[in-house]
C-alpha positions in Angstrom: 9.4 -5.7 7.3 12.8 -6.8 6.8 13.9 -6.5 10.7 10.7 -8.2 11.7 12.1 -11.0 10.2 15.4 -10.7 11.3 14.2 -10.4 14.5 11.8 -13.4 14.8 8.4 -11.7 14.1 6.2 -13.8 12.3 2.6 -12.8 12.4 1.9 -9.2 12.2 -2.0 -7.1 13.0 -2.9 -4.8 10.9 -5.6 -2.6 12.2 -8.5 -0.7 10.2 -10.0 -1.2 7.0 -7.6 -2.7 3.7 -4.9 -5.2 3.7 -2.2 -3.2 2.4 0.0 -4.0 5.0 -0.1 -7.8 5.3 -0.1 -7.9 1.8 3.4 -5.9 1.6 4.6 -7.7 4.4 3.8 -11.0 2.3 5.5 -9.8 -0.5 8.9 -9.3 1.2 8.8 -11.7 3.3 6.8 -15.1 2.8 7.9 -16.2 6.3 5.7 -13.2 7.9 1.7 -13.9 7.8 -0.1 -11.0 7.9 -3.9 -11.1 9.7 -6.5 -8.1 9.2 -8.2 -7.1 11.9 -11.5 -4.9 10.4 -14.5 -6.3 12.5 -15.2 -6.7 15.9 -15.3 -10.6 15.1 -11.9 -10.3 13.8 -10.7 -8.3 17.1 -12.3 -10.6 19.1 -10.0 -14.1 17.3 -6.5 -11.9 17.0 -7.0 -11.2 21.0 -7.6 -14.8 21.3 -4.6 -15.3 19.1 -2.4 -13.1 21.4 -3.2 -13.7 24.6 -3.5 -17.5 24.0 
């Protein structure tokens, strides 16, 4: 987490079920958002996200 900051990563994907990730990614760094992706909705708006 700490070199995606470093590194100019600020929005990470976690895919599959839970939000552990984002939520650790939060926690150690508040400039990194993290987004869920757990439904086909969800893949659907980080695509859109992504791609622009």
């Amino acid at each position: 987490m700490e070199w995606f900051g470093q590194n100019g990563v600020t929005t990470l994907y976690e895919i599959g079920s839970g939000k552990v990730l984002t939520g650790l990614a939060r926690r150690i760094d508040k400039n990194i958002s993290g987004v869920a992706v757990n439904t086909p909705a969800d893949i659907d708006a980080a695509l859109a996200a992504i791609l622009g």
